[in-house]
C-alpha positions in Angstrom: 0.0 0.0 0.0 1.5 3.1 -0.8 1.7 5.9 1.8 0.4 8.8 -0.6 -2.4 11.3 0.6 -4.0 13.2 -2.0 -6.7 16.5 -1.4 -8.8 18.7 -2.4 -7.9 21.6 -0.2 -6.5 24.0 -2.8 -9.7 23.3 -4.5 -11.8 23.9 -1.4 -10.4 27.0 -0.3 -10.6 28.5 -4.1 -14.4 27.5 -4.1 -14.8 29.1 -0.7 -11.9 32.2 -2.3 -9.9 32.1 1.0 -6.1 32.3 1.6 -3.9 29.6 3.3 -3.5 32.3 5.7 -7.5 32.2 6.1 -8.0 28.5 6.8 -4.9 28.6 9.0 -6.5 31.1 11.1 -9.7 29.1 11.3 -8.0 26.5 12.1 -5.6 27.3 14.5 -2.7 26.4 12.6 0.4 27.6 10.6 -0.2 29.3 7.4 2.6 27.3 5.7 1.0 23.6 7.0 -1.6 24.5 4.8 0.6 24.5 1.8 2.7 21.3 3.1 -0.8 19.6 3.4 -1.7 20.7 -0.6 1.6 20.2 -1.6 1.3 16.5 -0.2 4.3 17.1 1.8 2.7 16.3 4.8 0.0 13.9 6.3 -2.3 15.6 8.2 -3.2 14.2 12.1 -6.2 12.5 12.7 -7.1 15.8 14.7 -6.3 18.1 11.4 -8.2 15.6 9.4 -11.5 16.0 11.2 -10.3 19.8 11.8 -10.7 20.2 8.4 -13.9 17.8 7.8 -15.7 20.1 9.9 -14.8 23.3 8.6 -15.7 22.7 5.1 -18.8 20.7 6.1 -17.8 17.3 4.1 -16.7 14.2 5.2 -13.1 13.3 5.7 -13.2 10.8 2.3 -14.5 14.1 0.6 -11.1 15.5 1.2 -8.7 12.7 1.2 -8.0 10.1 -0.5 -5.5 6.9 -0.7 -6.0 7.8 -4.7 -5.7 10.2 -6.9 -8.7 12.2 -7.3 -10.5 12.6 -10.9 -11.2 16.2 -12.0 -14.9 17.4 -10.5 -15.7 18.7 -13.8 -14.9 14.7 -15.0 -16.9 13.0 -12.1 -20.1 15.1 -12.4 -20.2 15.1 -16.3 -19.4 11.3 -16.4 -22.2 10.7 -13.9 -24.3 12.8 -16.1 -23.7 10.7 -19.3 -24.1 7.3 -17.2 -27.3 8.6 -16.7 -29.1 9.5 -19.5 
């Protein structure tokens, strides 16, 4: 099993248009663990993790992920065309 972390947290805090400095505040953090966490230089704690769940409202699995994740725009139009 390999020990690579992906996220979505860049992607989260441009929907949401807030600086690492931003989260880091809300979180009670570092600015620059923000961008060792996007960066995947660092694993988050199971603390940071749930931190994190709970600020943007989504469940840990929404965030990270053992693979890489697809594109959004590539999940929601596939699901789009499954459908039809």
């Amino acid at each position: 099993m390999s020990n690579s972390l992906y996220n979505r947290i860049a992607v989260l805090r441009a929907e949401r248009n807030l600086s690492r400095q931003d989260l880091a505040d809300a979180l009670g953090i570092n600015y620059q663990t923000i961008g060792f966490l996007e960066r995947g230089d660092y694993n988050p704690s199971l603390t940071l993790a749930l931190d994190l769940s709970a600020y943007f409202n989504l469940p840990i699995e929404a965030i990270f992920s053992r693979q890489p994740f697809q594109p959004l725009s590539q999940q929601v139009y596939s699901q789009k065309a499954v459908g039809k």
